[in-house]
C-alpha positions in Angstrom: -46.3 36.4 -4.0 -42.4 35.2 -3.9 -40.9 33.1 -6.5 -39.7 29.4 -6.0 -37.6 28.6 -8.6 -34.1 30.1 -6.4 -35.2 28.2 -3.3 -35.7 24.9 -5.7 -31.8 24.5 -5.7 -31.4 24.3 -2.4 -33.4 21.2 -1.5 -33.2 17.6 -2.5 -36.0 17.1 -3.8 -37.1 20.0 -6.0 -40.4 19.3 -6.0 -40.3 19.9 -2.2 -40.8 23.7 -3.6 -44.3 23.3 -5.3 -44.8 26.3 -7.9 -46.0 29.4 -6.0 -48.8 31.0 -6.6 -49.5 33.5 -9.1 -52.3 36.1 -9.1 -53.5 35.6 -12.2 -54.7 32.2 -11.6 -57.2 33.2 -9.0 -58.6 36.4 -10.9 -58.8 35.0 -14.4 -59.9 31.5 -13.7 -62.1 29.5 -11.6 -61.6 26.2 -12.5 -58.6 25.0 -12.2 -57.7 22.4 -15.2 -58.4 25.7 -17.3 -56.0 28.0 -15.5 -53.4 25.0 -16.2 -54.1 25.4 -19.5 -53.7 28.7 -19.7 -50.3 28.3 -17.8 -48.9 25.7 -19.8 -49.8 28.2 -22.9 -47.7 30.5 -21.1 -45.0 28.6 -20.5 -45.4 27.9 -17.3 -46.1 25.0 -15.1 -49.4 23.7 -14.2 -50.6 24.3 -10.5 -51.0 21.7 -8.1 -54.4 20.8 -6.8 -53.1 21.6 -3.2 -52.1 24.9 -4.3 -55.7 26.0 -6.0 -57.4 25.2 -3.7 -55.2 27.2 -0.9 -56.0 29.8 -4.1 -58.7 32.1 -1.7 -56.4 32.3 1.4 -53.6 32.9 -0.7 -55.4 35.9 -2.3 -56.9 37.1 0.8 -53.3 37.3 1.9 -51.9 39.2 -1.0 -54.3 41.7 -0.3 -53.9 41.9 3.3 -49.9 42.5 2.6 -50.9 45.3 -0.1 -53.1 47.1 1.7 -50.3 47.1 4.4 -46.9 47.9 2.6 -45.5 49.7 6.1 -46.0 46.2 7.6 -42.4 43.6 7.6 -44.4 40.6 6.0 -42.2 38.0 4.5 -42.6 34.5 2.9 -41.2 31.4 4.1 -40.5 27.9 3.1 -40.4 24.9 6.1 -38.4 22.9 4.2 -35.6 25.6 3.7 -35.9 26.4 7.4 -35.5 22.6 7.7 -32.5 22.5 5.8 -30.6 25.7 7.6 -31.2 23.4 11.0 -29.5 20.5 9.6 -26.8 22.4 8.5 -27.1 22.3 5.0 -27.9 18.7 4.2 -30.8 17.5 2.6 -33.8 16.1 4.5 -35.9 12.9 3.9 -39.4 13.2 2.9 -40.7 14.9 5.7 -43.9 12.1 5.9 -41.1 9.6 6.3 -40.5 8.0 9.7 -36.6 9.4 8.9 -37.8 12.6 7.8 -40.5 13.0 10.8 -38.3 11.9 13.5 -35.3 14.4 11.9 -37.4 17.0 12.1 -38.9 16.7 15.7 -34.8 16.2 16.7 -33.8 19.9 14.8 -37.4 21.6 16.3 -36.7 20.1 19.3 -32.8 21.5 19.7 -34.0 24.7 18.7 -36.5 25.4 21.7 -39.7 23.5 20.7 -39.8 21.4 23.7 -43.4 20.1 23.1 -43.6 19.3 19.9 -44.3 15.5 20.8 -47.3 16.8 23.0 -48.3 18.8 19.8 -47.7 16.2 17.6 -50.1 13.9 20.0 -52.9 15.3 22.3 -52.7 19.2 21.0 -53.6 18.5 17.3 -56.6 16.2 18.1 -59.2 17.3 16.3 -58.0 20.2 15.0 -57.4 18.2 11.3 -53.7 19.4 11.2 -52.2 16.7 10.0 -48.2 15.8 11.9 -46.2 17.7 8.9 -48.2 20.4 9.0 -47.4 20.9 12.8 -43.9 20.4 12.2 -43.5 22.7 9.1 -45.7 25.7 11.3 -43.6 24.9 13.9 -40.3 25.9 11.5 -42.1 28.9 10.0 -42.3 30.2 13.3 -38.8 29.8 14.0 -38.0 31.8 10.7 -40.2 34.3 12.1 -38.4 34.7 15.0 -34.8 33.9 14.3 -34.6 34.2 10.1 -31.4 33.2 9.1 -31.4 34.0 5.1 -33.7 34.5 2.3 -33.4 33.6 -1.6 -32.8 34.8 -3.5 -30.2 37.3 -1.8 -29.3 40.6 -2.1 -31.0 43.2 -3.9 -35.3 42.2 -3.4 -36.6 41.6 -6.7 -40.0 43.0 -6.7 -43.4 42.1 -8.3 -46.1 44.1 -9.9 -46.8 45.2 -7.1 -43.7 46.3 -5.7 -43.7 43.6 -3.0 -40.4 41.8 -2.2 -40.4 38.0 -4.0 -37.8 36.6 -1.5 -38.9 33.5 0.9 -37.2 33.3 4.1 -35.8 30.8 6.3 
């Protein structure tokens, strides 16, 4: 479970970067205005809704990539990928017109021909919503041709001894 707070620098828009997760929200708490308590006694910031409740396929992740520390699993952030494609500058909001059409135009000169079919007829009924199409879309790009990863150099490692780097 990588750490943000490197990556936040990069971006416009900080917030772009919500908090990642952090294991003991999910095995102390269930309810998640009490684990934002608890975090904001610990000095840290609250979680966002959209985060908790991504909380059980997060976990079931983590313990999918501990159980398999042989395995090259990284983390990565759309909106850094994003931002390596556009050379470096900032983005508009991705659920912009600006930031929507930008981001079809960098997928689309990096080999994602169909992403306006995706974007239309594919997704229909599927309940992916357009950004979510274009940020897979740029994760699997990292996947396949990463470019970087913050922070760099040496890994820093969790409790867990698992890498907290996100790639992009």
């Amino acid at each position: 479970m990588a750490i943000v707070w490197p990556a936040r620098g990069c971006v416009r828009t900080p917030r772009a970067l919500f908090t990642g997760a952090r294991r003991w929200l999910w095995q102390e708490f269930r309810d998640p205005d009490a684990a934002n308590r608890e975090a904001l006694r610990r000095g840290q910031t609250r979680v966002s809704r959209q985060l908790w409740h991504l909380g059980n396929k997060i976990m079931e992740a983590d313990a999918f990539v501990r159980a398999n520390p042989a395995r090259d699993i990284r983390e990565v952030h759309p909106e850094l990928v994003f931002l390596r494609l556009n050379g470096g500058t900032p983005l508009p909001r991705k659920k912009s017109e600006e930031g929507d059409a930008l981001r079809r135009k960098l997928l689309k000169r990096s080999g994602f021909r169909e992403i306006d079919r995706w974007l239309t007829e594919t997704r229909i009924g599927t309940g992916a919503k357009r950004d979510d199409v274009l940020d897979a879309s740029a994760v699997a790009l990292a996947a396949h041709q990463p470019s970087g990863c913050v922070p760099e150099g040496p890994q820093p490692l969790d409790a867990h001894d698992l890498p907290m780097q996100i790639w992009f």
